[in-house]
LUMSE-55402 format. One record per residue (C-alpha): residue number from 1; residue in one letter; y negated, x negated, z. Coordinates in steps of 0.02 Angstrom, whole numbers. Layout:
  nr rest  north   east     up
 NUM    A      Y      X      Z
...
% end
This chain:
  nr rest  north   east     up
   1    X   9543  -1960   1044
   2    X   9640  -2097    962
   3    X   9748  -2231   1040
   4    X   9674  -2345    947
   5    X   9494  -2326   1010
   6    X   9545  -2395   1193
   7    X   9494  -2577   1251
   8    X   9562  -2605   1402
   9    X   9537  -2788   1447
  10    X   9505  -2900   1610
  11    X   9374  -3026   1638
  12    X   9432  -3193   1725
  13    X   9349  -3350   1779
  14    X   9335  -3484   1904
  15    X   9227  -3406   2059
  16    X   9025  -3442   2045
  17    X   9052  -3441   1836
  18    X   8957  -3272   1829
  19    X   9089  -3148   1808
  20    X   9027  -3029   1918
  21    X   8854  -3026   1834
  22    X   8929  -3025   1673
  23    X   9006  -2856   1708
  24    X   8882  -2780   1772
  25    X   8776  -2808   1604
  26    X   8939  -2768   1510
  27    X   8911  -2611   1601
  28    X   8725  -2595   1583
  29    X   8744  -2641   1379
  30    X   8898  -2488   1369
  31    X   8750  -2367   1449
  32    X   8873  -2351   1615
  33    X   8722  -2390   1716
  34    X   8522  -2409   1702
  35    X   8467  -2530   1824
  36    X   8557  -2679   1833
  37    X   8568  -2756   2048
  38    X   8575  -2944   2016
  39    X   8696  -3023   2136
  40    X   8573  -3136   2235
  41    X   8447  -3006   2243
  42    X   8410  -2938   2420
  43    X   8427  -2807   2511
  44    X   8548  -2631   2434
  45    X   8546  -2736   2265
  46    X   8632  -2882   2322
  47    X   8808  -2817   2267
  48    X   8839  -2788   2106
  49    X   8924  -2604   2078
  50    X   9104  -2670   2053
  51    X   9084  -2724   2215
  52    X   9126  -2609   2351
  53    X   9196  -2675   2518
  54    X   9113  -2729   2673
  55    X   9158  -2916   2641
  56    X   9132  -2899   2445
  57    X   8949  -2866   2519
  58    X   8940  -2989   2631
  59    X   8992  -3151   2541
  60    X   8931  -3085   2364
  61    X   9122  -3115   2304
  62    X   9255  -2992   2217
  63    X   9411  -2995   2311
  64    X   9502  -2838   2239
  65    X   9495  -2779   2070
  66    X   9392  -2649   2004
  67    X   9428  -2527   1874
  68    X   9252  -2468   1766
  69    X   9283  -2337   1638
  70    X   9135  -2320   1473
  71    X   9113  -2268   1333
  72    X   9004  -2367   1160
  73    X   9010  -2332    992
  74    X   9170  -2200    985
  75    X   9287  -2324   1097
  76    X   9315  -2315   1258
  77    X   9317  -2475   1369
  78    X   9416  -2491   1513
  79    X   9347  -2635   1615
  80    X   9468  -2737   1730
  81    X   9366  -2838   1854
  82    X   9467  -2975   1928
  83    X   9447  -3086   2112
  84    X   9389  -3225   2041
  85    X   9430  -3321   2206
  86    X   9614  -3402   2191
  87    X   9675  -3331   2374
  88    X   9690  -3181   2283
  89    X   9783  -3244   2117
  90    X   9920  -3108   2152
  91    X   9786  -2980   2137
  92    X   9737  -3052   1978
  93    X   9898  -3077   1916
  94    X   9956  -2895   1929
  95    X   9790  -2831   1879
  96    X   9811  -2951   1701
  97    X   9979  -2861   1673
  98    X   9884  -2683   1627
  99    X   9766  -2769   1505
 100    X   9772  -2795   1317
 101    X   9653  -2941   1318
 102    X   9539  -3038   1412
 103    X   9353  -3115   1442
 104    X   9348  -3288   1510
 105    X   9206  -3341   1560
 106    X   9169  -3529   1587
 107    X   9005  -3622   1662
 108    X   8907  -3709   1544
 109    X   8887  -3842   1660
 110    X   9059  -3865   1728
 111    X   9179  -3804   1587
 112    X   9360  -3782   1644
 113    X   9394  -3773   1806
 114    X   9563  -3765   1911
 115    X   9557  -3562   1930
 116    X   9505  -3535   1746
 117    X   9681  -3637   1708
 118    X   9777  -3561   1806
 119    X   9718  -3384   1754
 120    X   9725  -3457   1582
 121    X   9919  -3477   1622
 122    X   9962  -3311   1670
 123    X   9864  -3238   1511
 124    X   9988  -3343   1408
 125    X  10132  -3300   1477
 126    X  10106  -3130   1418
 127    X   9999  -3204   1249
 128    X   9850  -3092   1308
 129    X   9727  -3124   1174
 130    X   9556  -3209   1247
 131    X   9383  -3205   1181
 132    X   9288  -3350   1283
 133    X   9100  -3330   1345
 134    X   9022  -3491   1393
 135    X   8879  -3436   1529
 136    X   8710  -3487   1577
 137    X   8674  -3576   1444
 138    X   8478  -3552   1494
 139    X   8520  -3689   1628
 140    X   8560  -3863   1604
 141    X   8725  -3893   1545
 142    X   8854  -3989   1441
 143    X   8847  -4017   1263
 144    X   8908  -3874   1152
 145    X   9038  -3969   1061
 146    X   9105  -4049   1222
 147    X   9124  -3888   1283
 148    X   9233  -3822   1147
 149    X   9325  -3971   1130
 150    X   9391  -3969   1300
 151    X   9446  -3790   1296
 152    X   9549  -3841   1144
 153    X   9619  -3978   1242
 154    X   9632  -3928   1408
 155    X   9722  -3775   1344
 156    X   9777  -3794   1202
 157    X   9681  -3637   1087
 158    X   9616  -3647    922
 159    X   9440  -3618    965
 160    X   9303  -3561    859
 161    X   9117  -3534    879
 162    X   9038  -3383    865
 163    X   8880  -3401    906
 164    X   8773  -3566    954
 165    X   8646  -3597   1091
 166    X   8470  -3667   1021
 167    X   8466  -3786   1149
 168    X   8515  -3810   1337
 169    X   8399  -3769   1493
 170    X   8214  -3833   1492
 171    X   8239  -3863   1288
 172    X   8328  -3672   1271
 173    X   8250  -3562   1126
 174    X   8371  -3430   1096
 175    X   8554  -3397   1021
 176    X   8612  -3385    854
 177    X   8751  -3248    803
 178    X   8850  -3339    641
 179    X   8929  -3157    625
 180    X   8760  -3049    587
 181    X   8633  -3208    566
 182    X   8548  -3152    727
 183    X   8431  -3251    830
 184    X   8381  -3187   1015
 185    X   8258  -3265   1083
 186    X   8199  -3280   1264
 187    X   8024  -3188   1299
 188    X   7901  -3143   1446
 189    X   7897  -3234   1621
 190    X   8066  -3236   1667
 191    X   8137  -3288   1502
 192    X   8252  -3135   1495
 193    X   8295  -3078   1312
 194    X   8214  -2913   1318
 195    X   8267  -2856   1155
 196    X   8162  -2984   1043
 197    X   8290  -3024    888
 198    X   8220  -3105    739
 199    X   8354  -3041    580
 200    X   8417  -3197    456
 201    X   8503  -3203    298
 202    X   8572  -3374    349
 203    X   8534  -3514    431
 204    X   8445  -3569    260
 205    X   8306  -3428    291
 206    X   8148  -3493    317
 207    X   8119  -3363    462
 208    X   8211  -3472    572
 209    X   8069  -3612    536
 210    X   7930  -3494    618
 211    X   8057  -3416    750
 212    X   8097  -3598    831
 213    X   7997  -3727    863
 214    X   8020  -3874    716
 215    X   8137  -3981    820
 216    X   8237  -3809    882
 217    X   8268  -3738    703
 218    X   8319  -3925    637
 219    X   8442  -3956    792
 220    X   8513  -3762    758
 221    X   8529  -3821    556
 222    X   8588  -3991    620
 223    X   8748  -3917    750
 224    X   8776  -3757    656
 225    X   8831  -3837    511
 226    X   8946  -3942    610
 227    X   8999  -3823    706
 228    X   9057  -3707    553
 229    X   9131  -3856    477
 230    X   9222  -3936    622
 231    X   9313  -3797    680
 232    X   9432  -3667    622
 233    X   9375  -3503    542
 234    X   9414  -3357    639
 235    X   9568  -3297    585
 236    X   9624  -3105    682
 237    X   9799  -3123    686
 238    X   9813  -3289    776
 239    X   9675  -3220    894
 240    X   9786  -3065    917
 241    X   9931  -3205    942
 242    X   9842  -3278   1071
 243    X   9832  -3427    995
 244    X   9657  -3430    950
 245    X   9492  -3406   1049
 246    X   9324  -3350    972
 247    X   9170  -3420   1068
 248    X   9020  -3342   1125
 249    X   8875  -3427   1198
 250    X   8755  -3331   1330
 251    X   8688  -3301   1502
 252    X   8737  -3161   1572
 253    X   8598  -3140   1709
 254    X   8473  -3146   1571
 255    X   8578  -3040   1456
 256    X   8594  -3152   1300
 257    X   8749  -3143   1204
 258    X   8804  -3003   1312
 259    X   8790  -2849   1147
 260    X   8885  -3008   1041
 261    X   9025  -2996   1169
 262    X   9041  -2805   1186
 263    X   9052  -2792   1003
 264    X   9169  -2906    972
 265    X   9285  -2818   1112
 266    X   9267  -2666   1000
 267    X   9282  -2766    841
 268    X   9417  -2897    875
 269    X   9511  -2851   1043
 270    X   9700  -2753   1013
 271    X   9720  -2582   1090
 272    X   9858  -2540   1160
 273    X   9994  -2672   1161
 274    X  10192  -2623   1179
 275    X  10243  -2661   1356
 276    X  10378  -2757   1426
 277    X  10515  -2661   1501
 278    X  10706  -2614   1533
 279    X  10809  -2559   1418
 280    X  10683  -2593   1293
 281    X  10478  -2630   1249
 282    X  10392  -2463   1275
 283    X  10288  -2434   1119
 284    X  10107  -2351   1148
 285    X  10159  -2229    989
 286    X  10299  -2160   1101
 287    X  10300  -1985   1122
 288    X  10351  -1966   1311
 289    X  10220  -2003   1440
 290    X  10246  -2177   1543
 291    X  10144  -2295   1660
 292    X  10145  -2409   1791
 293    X  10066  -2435   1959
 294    X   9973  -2624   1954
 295    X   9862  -2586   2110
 296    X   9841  -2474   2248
 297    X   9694  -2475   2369
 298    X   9664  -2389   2525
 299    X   9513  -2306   2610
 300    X   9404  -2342   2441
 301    X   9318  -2186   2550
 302    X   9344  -2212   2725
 303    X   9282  -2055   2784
 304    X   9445  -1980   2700
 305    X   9574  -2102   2719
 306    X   9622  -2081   2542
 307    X   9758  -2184   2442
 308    X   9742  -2227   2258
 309    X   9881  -2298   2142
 310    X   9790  -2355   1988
 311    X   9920  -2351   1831
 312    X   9909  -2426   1646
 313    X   9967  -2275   1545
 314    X  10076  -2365   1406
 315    X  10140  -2209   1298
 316    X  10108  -2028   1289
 317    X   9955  -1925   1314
 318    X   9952  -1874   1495
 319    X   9890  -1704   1525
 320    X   9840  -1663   1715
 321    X   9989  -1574   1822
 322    X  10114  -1642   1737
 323    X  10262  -1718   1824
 324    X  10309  -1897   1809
 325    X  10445  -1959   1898
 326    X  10418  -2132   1992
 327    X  10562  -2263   1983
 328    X  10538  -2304   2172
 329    X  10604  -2129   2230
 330    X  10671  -2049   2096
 331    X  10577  -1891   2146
 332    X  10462  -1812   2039
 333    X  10282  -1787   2074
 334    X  10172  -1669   1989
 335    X   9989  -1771   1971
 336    X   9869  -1632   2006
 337    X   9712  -1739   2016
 338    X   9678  -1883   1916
 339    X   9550  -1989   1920
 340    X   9443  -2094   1802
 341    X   9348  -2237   1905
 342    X   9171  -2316   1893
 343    X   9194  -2450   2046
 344    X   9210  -2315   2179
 345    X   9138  -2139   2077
 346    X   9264  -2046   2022
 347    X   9277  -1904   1894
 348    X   9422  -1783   1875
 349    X   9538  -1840   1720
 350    X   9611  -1686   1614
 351    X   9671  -1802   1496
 352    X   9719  -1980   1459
 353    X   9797  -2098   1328
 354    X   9887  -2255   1309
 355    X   9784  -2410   1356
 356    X   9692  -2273   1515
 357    X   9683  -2347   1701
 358    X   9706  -2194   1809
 359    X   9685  -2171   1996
 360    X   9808  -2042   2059
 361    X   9809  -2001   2250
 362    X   9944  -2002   2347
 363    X  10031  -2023   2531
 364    X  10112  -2186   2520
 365    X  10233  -2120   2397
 366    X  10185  -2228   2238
 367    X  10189  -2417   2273
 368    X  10153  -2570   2180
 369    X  10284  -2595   2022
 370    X  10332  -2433   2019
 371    X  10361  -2340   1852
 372    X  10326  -2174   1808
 373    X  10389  -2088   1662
 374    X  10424  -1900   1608
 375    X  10597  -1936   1567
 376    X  10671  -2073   1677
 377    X  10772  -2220   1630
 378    X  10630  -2335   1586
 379    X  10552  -2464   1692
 380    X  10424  -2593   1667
 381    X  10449  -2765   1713
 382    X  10342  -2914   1751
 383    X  10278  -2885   1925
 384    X  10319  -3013   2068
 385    X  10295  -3033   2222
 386    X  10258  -3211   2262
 387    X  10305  -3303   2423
 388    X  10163  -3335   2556
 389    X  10070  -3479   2566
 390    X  10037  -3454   2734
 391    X  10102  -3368   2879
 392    X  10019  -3297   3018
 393    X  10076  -3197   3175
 394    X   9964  -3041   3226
 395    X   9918  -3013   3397
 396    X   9853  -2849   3472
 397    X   9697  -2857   3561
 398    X   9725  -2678   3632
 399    X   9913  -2653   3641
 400    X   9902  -2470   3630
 401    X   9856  -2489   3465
 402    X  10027  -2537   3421
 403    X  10048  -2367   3297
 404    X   9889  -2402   3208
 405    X   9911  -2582   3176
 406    X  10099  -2567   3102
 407    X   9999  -2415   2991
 408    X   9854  -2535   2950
 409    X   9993  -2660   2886
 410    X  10103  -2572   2788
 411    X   9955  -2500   2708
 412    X   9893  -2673   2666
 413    X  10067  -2750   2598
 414    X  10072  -2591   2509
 415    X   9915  -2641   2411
 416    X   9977  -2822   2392
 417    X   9831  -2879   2520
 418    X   9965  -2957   2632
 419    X  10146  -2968   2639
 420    X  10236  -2915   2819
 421    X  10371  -2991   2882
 422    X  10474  -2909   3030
 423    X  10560  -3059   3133
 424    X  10759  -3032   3178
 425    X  10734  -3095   3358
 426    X  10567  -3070   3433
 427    X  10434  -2945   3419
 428    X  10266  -3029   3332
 429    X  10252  -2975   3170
 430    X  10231  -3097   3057
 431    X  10094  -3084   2895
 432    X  10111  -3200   2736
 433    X   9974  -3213   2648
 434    X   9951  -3327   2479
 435    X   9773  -3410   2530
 436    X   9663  -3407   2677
 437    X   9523  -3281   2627
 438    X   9659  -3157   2625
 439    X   9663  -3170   2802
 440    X   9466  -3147   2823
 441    X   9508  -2999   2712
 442    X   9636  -2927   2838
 443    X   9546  -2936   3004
 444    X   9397  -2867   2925
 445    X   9479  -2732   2864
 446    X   9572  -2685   3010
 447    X   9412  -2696   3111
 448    X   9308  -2584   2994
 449    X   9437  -2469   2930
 450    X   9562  -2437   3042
 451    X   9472  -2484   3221
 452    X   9596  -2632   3257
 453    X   9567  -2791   3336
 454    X   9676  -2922   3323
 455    X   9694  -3096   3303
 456    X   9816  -3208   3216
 457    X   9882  -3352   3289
 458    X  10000  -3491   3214
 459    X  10185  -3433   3171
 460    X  10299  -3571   3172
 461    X  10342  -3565   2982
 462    X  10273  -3613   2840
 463    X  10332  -3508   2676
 464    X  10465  -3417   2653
 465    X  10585  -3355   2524
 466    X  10688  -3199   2500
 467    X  10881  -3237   2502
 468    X  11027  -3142   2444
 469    X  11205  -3189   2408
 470    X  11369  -3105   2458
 471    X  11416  -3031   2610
 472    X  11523  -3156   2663
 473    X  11404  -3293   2629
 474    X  11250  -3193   2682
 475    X  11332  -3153   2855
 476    X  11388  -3341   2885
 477    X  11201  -3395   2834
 478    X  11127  -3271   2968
 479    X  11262  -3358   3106
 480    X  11146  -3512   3107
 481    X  10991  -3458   3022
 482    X  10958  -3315   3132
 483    X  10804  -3357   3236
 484    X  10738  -3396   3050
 485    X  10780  -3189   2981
 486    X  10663  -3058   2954
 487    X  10662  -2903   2833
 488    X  10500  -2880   2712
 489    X  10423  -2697   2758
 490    X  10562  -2644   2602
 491    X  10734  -2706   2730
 492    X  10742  -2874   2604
 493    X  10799  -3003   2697
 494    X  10692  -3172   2699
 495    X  10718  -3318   2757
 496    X  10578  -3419   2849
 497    X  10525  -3595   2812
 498    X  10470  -3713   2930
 499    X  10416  -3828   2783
 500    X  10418  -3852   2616
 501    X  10566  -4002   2645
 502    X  10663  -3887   2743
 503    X  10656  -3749   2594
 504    X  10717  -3900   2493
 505    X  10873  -3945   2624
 506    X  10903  -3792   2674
 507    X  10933  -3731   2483
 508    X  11051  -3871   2456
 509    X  11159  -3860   2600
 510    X  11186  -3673   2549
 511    X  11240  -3669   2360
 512    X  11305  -3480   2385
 513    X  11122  -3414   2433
 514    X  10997  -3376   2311
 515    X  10829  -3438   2375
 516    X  10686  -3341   2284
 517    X  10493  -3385   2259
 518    X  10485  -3229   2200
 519    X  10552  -3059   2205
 520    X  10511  -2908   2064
 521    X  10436  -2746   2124
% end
C-alpha cells in the first residue's frame, strides 16, 4: 500500500460531548464492527469497545487512549481515541503528537468548553489540522450560527459549514450535506437515521419541498443560504494549515452525519505529516525506517502481564524482525511480533507504513519518548513530561508487598499514569499526579492488577519541578534544600514545592538553578 492512503487522526472533546459514541459509529460506519453497544446501555453493552479497563467500565469514561485500526474505501484509518477527562491531559497530549489531524467534537448545547480549548491549544501548537463535528443536534441546542461563530471567536479558525441541521430537537427533520446535496432524515420510533437519504440537485430542488415539512424546507432555504454566504468557502490548504475548520453537523448516537465525517477524513485529512525531530524534520518519504513510542500500557491482558509500546511509524516501511535501535538504550532490538490494535484485539503486523500505530511487546525496555530508528542519530522531539499537580505519598497496606508495589509504580510512571518521586531523606514514596482521577486510576489499578492495597495520604508538597545547574551550584542548593530532594524513577533530581509561592521564591533566590515545568523524554 501507499503512504498516502493512511489517516491517522485523534478525536478530542470536552468529557460528556459524545466522543466515545462517536467512535464507536466511526467504527461501525468503517465495517470494524456490527453491533454498535451504546454507552448508557446496560448490562455487557454499557462500554463502548474502545473502552477496556475496569474503571473505563465502571464510570462509562475513557481514561487512556485507544488505538482502532480499519480499513474504508482503499485507506486505512488509524483511530486515536483520546481521555476526554482533563486529569489525563498528558495522556492526550502525547497521544495528539502521533496524529496527522483531528475530530473535535463539541455539544450542540454547550459549544466550547474549557477541555475542548485547551485540547484545541495543543493541536495548534503542532497546526494539527481539525475538522469540527457539532453533536446531538437531535436534542435541544444552540443556534447554528451561534455555534460557529463562537468557534471562530473563541479560537480563532476560519470556520466553514458543511452541512446544516434542519432544525434543533423537538423541531429536528434531518441534515443537509452542501457537499453531495444530501438530506438524511430521521425515521422509525427512535428517530435513528436508518439509511433513509432523499438525493438533491440543490437546495433549489423541489424534492426538498415534499422531504420536509413546509416550514422545515423554508428554514433549510432560509439558513443555508446564509450560511454559504456568511462564511468562508472551504479552501484545503488553509485547512491543511490549520487555520481553517470545516463543520459538520450530527448526532452521533443516532448516526447522522457520521458517513459525512468519515468521508471527509478520507477526502480532506493529510496523511502522513513530516515529524519534528533532531538534527532535522523526518520526512514520511524517507527511506530508513523510524518511529516513536507515544504510549505504553500495561496488563491490556492481565492474565499475561504483557507490556505494549504503541509507536507512530514516521518513515520507512517496517517489515516484521527487523531491528530498530531505541534512543533510550542504544541497543538494538529485533521486533519479532508486531501488533495492529482494535481496542484490546490484536492481529500480527507483517508490515507497516508511515502514518501506522504499532504495538510492539516488550520488558520494560522501550519507554515513553523513545525513538527508534534503523540507523541511529535521529530523535523525535516534542514529548514532555509535565510537573504534578498533585502529590501524594503511598502507603502499604501489607508491607510485604513492598517488591510488588515499587513494580506496580514504575510500571505506571512508565506509561505516564503517574510520575514517582523517590524522597532524599525518608522512605514514603512520593506519586505526582496531574489531576485527581489519576489517583482513582492508580489504586484501582494496583488493586485489580497487581493485588496491592494501598492508600495515599497527604505529602507535604505541593508541585514540583526538576532542577539542574552546575555542580557547584547544584551541591550548595542540596546543603539547604535537602529534606526538599528526590530523584524521578530516571535519577533526575527534583525539587519539591511546598506551594506554588515558594516555587516562585525559591526560583528567585537561586538564579544559578534551572527550575523546570517540564522535562523532555
Amino acid at each position: 500500500m501507499t503512504q498516502s492512503n493512511r489517516r491517522t487522526f485523534a478525536i478530542i472533546s470536552h468529557p460528556d460531548a459524545g466522543k466515545t459514541t462517536l467512535t464507536e459509529k466511526l467504527l461501525l460506519e468503517g465495517g470494524a464492527i456490527h453491533l454498535a453497544g451504546e454507552v448508557k446501555a446496560r448490562g455487557a453493552n454499557r462500554r463502548a469497545r474502545s473502552d477496556w479497563m475496569k474503571i473505563e467500565q465502571q464510570r462509562g469514561i475513557s481514561v487512556t487512549s485507544s488505538v482502532m485500526t480499519f480499513e474504508r474505501g482503499g485507506l486505512v484509518f488509524n483511530l486515536l481515541d483520546t481521555p476526554g477527562h482533563e486529569d489525563f491531559s498528558e495522556d492526550t497530549y502525547r497521544t495528539l503528537t502521533a496524529v496527522d489531524s483531528a475530530v473535535m467534537v463539541i455539544d450542540a448545547a454547550k459549544g466550547i468548553e474549557p477541555q475542548t480549548r485547551k485540547l484545541f491549544e495543543v493541536c495548534r501548537l503542532r497546526n494539527v489540522p481539525i475538522i469540527t463535528f457539532v453533536n446531538k443536534v437531535d436534542r435541544e441546542g444552540r443556534d447554528p450560527f451561534a455555534l460557529l461563530d463562537e468557534v471562530a471567536d473563541a479560537l480563532a479558525l476560519d470556520v466553514v459549514p458543511m452541512s446544516w441541521p434542519v432544525g434543533m430537537g423537538g423541531q429536528f427533520e434531518g441534515i443537509y450535506a452542501f457537499e453531495t446535496g444530501r438530506l438524511m432524515r430521521p425515521t422509525g420510533d427512535s428517530r435513528a437515521f436508518e439509511g433513509d437519504v432523499v438525493e438533491t440537485t440543490g437546495l433549489d430542488d423541489a424534492v426538498l419541498d415534499t422531504a420536509l415539512s413546509p416550514q422545515g424546507a423554508a428554514l433549510l432555504r432560509e439558513e443555508a443560504e446564509l450560511a454559504q454566504g456568511g462564511y468562508a468557502a472551504f479552501d484545503l490548504e488553509a485547512y491543511r494549515a490549520g487555520d481553517m475548520t470545516p463543520v459538520y453537523f450530527g448526532s452521533a448516537l443516532k448516526g447522522f452525519g457520521v458517513r459525512e465525517l468519515i468521508e471527509a477524513l478520507g477526502t480532506h485529512a493529510p496523511g502522513p505529516r513530516p515529524q519534528p525531530a533532531e538534527p532535522a524534520p523526518v520526512e514520511p518519504m524517507a527511506d530508513d525506517v523510524t518511529g516513536f513510542i507515544f504510549k505504553v500500557q500495561a496488563n491490556m491482558d492481565p492474565n499475561h502481564r504483557d507490556r505494549i509500546a504503541f509507536m507512530r511509524l514516521c518513515s520507512g516501511t517496517f517489515r516484521r524482525g527487523m531491528k530498530l535501535t531505541p534512543s533510550g538504550s542504544g541497543k538494538p532490538i529485533a521486533v519479532h511480533s508486531p501488533i495492529l490494535f482494535f481496542a484490546r484485539e490484536r492481529e500480527l503486523a507483517d508490515t507497516a507504513e508511515p502514518g501506522d500505530i504499532i504495538g510492539i511487546p516488550n520488558h520494560g525496555t522501550l519507554r515513553v519518548g523513545d525513538t527508534l530508528a534503523e540507523k541511529p542519530g535521529v530523535r523525535f522531539t516534542g514529548l514532555p513530561n509535565f510537573a504534578p499537580e498533585i502529590l501524594r505519598r503511598v502507603v502499604l497496606k501489607d508491607p510485604t508487598k513492598t517488591k510488588q508495589l515499587r513494580k506496580a509504580l514504575d510500571d505506571m510512571a512508565e506509561e505516564g499514569v503517574t510520575q514517582v518521586f523517590y524522597p532524599e531523606i525518608g522512605s514514603n514514596w512520593i506519586i505526582g499526579v496531574v489531576g485527581q482521577l489519576q489517583l482513582e486510576v492508580l489504586l484501582s489499578r494496583l488493586e485489580v492488577e497487581y493485588k496491592v492495597d494501598a492508600a495515599l495520604e497527604a505529602a507535604p508538597f505541593e508541585t514540583a519541578r526538576w532542577i539542574s545547574g552546575t555542580a557547584e551550584a547544584m551541591a550548595a542548593f542540596a546543603s539547604i534544600n535537602r529534606g526538599a530532594l528526590a530523584k524521578d524513577r530516571d535519577g533526575n533530581p527534583v525539587w519539591m514545592a511546598k506551594s506554588l509561592w515558594d516555587v516562585g521564591y525559591v526560583t528567585e533566590r537561586n538564579p544559578d538553578i534551572r527550575f523546570s515545568a517540564t522535562r523532555e523524554r
